[in-house]
VOBA-1610 file (N, C-alpha, C; in pm, whole numbers, padded with zeros to 5 digits, always signed):
BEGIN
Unk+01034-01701-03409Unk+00902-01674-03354Unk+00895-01711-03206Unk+00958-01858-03151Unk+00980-01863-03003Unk+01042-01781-02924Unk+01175-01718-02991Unk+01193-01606-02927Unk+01161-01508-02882Unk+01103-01430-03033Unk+00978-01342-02976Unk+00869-01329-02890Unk+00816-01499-02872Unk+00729-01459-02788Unk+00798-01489-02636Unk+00889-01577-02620Unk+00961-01508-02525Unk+01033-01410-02424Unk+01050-01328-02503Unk+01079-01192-02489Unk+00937-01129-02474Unk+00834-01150-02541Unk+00703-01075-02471Unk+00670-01104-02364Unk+00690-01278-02331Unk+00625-01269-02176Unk+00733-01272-02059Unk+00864-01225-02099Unk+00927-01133-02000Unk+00854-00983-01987Unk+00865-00954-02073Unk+00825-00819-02083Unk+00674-00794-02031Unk+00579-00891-02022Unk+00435-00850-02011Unk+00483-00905-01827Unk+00579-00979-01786Unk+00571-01022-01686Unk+00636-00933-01581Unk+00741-00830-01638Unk+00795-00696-01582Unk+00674-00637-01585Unk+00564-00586-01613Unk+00499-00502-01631Unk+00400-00537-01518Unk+00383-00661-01485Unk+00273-00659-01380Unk+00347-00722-01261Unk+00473-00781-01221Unk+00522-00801-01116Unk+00580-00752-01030Unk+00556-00603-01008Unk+00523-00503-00858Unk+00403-00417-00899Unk+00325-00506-00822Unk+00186-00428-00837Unk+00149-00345-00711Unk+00253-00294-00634Unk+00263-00171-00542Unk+00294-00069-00588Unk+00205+00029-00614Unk+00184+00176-00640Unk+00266+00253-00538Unk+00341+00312-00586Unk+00456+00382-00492Unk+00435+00533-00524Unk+00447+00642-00501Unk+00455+00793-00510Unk+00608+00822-00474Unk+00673+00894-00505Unk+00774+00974-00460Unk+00741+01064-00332Unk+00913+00999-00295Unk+00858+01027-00101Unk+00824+01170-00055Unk+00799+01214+00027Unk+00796+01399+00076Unk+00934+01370+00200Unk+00993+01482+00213Unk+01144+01484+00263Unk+01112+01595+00409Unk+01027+01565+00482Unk+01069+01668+00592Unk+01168+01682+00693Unk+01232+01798+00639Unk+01345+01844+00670Unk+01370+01977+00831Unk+01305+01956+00912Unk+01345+01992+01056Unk+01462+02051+01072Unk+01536+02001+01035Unk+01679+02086+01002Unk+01669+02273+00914Unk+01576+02254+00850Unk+01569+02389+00744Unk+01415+02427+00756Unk+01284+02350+00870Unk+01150+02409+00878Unk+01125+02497+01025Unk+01109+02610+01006Unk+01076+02679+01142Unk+00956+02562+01236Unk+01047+02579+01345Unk+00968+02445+01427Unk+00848+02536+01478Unk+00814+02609+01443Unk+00652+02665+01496Unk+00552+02593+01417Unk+00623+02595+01295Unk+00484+02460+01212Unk+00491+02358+01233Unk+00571+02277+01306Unk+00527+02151+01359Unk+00419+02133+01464Unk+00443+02280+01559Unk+00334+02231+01648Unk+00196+02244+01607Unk+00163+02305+01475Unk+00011+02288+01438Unk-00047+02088+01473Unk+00079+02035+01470Unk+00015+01915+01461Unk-00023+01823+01603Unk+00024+01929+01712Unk+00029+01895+01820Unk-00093+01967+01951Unk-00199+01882+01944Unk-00322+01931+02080Unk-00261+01975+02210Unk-00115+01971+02276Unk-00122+02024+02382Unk+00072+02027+02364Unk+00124+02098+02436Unk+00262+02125+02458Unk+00344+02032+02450Unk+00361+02021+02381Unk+00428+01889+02373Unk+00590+01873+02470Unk+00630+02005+02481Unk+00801+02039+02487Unk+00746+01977+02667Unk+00603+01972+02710Unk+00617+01895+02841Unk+00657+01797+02842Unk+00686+01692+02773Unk+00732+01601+02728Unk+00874+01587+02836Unk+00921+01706+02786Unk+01120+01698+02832Unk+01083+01608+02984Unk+00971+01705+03079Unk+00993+01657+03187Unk+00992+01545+03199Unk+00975+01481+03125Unk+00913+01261+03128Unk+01060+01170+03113Unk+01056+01227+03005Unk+01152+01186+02883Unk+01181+01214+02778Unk+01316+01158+02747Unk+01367+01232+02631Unk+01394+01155+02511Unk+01274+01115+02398Unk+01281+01052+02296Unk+01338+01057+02185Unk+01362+00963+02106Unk+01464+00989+01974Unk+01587+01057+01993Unk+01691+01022+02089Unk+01782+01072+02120Unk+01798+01227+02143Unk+01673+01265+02192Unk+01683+01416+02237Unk+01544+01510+02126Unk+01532+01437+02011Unk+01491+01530+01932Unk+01325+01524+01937Unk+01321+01619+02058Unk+01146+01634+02072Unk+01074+01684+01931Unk+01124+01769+01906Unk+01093+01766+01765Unk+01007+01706+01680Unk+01033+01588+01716Unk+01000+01487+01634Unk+00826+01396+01702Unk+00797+01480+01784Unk+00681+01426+01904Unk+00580+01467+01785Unk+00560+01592+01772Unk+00441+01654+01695Unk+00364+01538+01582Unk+00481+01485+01539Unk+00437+01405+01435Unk+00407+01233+01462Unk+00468+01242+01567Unk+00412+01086+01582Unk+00320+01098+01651Unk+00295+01193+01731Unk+00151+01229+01774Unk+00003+01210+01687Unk+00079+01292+01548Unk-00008+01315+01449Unk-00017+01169+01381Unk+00004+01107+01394Unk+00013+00957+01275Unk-00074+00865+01455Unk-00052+00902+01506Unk-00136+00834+01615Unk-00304+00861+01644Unk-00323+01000+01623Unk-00450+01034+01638Unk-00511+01046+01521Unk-00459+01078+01394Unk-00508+01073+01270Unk-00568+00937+01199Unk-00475+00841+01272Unk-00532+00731+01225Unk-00534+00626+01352Unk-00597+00660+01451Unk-00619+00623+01582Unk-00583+00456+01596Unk-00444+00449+01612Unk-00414+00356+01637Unk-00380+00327+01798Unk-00397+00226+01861Unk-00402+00210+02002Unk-00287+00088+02036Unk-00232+00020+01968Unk-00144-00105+01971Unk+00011-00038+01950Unk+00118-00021+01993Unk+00236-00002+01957Unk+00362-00117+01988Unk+00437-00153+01862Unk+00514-00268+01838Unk+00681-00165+01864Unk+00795-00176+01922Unk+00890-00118+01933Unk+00998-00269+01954Unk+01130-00230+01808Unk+01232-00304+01815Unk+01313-00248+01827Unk+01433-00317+01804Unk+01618-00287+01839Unk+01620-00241+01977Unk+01752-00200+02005Unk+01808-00220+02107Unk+01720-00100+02252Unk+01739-00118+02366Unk+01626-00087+02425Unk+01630+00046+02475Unk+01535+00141+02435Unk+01558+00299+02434Unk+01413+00310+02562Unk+01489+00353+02674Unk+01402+00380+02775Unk+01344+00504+02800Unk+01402+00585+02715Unk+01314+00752+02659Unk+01205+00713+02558Unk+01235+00660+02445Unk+01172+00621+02350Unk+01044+00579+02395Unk+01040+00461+02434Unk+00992+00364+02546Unk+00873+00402+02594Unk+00947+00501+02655Unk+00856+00606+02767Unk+00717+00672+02690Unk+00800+00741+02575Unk+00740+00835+02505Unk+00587+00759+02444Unk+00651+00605+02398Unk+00541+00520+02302Unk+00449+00472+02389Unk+00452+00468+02550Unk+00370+00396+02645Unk+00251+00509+02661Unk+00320+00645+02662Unk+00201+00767+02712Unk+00122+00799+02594Unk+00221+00782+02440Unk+00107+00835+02306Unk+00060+00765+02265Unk+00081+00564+02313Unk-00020+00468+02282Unk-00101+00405+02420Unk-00195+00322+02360Unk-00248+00258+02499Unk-00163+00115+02548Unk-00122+00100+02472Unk-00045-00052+02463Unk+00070-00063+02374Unk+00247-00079+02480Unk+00330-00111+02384Unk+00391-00227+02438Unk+00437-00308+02287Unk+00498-00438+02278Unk+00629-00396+02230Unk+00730-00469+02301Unk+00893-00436+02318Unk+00936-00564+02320Unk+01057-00565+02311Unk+01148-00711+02310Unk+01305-00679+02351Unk+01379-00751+02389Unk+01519-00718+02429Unk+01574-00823+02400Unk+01692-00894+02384Unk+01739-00979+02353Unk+01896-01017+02463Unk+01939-00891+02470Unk+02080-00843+02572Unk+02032-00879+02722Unk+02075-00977+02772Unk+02027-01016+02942Unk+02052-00909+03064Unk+02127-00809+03041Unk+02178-00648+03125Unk+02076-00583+03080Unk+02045-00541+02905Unk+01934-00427+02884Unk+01794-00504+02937Unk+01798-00636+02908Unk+01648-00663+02944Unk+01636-00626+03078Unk+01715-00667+03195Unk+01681-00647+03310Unk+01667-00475+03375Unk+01781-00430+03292Unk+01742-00309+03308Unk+01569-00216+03283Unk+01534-00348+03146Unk+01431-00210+03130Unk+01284-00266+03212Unk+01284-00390+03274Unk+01204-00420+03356Unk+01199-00315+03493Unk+01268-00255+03519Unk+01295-00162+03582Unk+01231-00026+03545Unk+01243-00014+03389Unk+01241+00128+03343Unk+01099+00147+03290Unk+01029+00017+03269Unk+00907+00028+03197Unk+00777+00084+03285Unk+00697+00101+03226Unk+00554+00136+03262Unk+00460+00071+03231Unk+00354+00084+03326Unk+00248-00062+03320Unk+00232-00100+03188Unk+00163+00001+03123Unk+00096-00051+03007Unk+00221-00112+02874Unk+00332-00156+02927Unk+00438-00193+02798Unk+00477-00343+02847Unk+00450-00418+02766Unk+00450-00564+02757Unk+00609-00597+02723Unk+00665-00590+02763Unk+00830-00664+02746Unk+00875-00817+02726Unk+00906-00866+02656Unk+00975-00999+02616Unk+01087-01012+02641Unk+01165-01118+02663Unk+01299-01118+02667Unk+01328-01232+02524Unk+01405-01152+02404Unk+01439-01284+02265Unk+01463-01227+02155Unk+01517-01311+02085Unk+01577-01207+01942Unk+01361-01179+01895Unk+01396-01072+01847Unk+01296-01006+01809Unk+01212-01071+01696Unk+01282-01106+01554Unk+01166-01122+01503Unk+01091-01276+01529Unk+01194-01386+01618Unk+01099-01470+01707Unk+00980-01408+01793Unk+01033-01330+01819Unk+00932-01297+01952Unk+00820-01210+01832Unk+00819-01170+01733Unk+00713-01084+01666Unk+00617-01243+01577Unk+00689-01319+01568Unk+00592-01416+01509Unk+00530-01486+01658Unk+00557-01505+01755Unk+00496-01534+01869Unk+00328-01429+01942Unk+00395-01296+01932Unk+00342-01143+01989Unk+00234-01148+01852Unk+00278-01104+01685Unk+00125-01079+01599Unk+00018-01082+01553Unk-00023-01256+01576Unk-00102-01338+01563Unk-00225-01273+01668Unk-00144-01255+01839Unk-00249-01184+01888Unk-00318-01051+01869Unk-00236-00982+01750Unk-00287-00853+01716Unk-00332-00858+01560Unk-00387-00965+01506Unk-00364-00955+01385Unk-00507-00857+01314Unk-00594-00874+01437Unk-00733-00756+01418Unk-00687-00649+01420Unk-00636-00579+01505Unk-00601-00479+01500Unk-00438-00385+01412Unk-00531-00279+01437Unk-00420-00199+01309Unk-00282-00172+01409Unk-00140-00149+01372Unk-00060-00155+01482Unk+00042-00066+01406Unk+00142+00024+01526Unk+00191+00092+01483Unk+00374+00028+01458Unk+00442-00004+01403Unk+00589-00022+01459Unk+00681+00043+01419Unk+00754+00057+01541Unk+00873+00130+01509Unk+00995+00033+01553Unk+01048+00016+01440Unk+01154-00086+01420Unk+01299-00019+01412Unk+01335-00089+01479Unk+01547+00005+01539Unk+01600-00058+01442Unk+01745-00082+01337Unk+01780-00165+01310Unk+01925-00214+01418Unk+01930-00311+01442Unk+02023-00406+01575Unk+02189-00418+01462Unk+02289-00325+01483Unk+02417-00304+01404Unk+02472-00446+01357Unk+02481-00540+01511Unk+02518-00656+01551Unk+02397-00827+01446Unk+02326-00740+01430Unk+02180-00839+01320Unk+02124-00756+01201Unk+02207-00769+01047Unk+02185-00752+00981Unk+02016-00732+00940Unk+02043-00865+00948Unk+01926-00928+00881Unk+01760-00908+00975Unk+01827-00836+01106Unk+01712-00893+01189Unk+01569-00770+01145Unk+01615-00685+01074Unk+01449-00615+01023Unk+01415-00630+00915Unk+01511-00743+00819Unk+01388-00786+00709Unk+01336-00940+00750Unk+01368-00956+00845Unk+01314-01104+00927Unk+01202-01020+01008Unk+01208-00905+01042Unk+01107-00850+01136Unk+00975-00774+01017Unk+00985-00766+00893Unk+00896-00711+00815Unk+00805-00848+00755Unk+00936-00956+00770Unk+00882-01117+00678Unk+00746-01111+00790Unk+00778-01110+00896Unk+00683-01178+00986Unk+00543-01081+01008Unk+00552-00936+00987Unk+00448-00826+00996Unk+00358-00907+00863Unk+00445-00933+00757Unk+00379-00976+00575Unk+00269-01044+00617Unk+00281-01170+00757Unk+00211-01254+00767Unk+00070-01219+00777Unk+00089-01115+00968Unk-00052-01079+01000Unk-00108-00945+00967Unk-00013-00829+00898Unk-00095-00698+00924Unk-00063-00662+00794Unk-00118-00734+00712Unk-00112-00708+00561Unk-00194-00529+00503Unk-00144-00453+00500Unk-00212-00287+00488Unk-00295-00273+00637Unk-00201-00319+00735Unk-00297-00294+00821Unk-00255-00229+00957Unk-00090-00125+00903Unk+00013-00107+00973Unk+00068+00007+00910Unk+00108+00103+01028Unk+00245+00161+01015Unk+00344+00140+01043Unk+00419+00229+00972Unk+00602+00129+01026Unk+00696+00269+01019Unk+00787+00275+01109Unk+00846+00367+01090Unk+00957+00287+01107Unk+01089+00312+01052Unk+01217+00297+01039Unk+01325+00355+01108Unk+01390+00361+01215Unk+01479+00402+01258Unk+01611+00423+01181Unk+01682+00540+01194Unk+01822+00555+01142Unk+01803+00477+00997Unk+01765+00535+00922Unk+01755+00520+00762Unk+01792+00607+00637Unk+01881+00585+00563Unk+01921+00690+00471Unk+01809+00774+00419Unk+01871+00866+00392Unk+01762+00987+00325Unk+01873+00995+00184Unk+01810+00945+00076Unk+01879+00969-00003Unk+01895+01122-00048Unk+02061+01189-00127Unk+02144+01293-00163Unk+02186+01368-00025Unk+02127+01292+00123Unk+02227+01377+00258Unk+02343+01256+00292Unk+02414+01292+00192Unk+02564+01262+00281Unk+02572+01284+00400Unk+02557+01363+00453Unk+02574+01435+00586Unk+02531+01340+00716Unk+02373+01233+00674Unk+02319+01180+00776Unk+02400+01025+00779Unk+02414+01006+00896Unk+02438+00887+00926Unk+02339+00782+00874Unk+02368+00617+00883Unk+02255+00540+00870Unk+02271+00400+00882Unk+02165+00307+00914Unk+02228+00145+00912Unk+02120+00057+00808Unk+02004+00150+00766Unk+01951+00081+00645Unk+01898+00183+00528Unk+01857+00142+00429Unk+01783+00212+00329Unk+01617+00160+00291Unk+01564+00227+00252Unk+01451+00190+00167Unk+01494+00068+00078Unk+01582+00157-00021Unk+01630+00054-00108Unk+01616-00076-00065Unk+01671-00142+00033Unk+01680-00281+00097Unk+01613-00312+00177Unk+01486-00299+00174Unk+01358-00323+00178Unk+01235-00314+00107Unk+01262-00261+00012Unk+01110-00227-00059Unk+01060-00328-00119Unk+01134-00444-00108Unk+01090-00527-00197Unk+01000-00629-00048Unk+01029-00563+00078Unk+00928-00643+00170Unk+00799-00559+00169Unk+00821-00399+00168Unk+00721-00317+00187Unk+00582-00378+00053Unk+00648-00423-00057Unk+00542-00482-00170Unk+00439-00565-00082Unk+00555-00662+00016Unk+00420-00765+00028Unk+00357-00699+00137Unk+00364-00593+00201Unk+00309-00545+00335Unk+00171-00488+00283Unk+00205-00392+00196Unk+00091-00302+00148Unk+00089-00317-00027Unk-00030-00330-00046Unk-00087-00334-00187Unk-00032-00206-00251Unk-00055-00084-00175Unk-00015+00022-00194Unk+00006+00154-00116Unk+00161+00199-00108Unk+00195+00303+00029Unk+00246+00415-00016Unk+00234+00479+00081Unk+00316+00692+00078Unk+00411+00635+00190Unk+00541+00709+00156Unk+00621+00676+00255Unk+00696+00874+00216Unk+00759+00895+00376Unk+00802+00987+00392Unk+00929+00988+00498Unk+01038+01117+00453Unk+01181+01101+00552Unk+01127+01167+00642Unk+01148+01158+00733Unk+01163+01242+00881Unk+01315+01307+00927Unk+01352+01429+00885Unk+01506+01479+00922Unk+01507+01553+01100Unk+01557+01500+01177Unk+01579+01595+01298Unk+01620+01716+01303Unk+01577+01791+01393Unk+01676+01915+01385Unk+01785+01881+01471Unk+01736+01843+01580Unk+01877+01779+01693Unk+02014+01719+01633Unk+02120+01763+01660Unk+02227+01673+01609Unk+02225+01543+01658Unk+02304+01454+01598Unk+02313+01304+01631Unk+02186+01259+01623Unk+02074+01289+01624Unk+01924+01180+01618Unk+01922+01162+01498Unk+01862+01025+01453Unk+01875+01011+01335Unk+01703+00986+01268Unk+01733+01028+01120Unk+01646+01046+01033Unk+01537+00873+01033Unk+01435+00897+01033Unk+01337+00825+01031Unk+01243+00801+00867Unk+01223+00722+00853Unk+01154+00650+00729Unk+00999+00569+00790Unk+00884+00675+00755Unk+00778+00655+00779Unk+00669+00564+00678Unk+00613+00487+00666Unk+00489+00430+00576Unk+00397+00407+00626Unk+00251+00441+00566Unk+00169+00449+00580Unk+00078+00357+00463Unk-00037+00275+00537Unk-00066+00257+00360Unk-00156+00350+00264Unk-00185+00329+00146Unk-00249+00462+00115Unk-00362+00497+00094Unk-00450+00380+00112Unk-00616+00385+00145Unk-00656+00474+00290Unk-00544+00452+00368Unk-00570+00537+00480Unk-00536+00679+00477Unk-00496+00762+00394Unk-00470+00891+00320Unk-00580+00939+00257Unk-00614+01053+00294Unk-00719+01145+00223Unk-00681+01188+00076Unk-00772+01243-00036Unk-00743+01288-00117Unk-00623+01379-00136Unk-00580+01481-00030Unk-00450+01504-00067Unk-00317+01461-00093Unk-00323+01283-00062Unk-00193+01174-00035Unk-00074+01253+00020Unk-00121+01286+00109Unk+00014+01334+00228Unk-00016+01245+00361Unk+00104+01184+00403Unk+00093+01155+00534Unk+00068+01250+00648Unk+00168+01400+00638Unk+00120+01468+00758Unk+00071+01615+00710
//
């Protein structure tokens, strides 16, 4: 009889210990979508862009939609990690009002003091120090991040999600840099969902998450979340 009820309150205790509502992801694939439907999501030309800079390793492409996750859910704060992308950079200073960056490399930092634009707040320190220092002051506001993973620091973006858990509990997007798309062999990658989802639980009560595929060669595939109170009845992110 102790056994039995043993075995029930494993079992009743699997049943309620991920209480994050997950959906099966949507896979947009850029590689195989006529890029004329991306620009429905885009208020003005975006391909002006080229003249600025050149984000996500070339793949403008990919503007329409972070455009769209910016004005849809009018976020004004932007958080940017890993190593220091001065296109990228560029791109997050003009489609937000405010971006927070970090460098850690004493050559890239100095370099991008150079490369930045007013409105981008730069740190010099391993990152997810500098994000428990930087969140606290944003913890009102909703914030967007886009997190690199650093080849050389394993560990350094589930140390960078521990510290989001603290202040922006469903109160954040996150996009993922260079992240598997699971069944494409084909794409390169330095993290998965998989090896994280178990931080995404404590982030959001409950999220839609979606792949982002480039059409550009070499740019790599992106892993978007959203949480899902901020989704309309259709539960699509874009």
């Amino acid at each position: 009889m102790k056994k039995l009820a043993f075995f029930f309150s494993i079992f009743v205790i699997g049943l309620f210990s991920h209480p994050t509502d997950v959906k099966s992801p949507d896979v947009i694939d850029l590689q195989h979508l006529d890029l004329e439907l991306s620009r429905k999501y885009s208020g003005e030309d975006w391909q002006g862009i080229e003249a600025i800079c050149r984000p996500f390793a070339g793949a403008l492409e990919l503007i329409p939609y972070f455009e769209a996750l910016q004005q849809k859910f009018q976020i004004q704060d932007a958080v940017m990690t890993g190593s220091w992308d001065s296109d990228t950079a560029c791109y997050l200073s003009i489609q937000f009002d405010n971006l927070y960056t970090m460098e850690s490399d004493p050559s890239s930092f100095q370099r991008a003091l150079y490369d930045r634009s007013s409105n981008v707040r730069l740190q010099f320190g391993f990152s997810p120090d500098m994000l428990k220092q930087l969140l606290p002051d944003l913890k009102d506001s909703p914030v967007f991040f886009y997190l690199g993973v650093q080849k050389n620091s394993p560990r350094s973006l589930r140390d960078e999600l521990q510290s989001i858990v603290t202040t922006h509990y469903n109160n954040c997007i996150i996009v993922i840099d260079d992240c598997q798309v699971p069944g494409r062999q084909d794409l390169s990658y330095e993290t998965s969902y998989e090896a994280i989802k178990f931080l995404l639980g404590k982030i959001y009560p409950s999220y839609l998450y979606c792949y982002l595929i480039p059409k550009t060669p070499g740019a790599k595939a992106k892993l978007v979340i959203v949480p899902r109170s901020w989704v309309g009845e259709d539960q699509k992110i874009f």
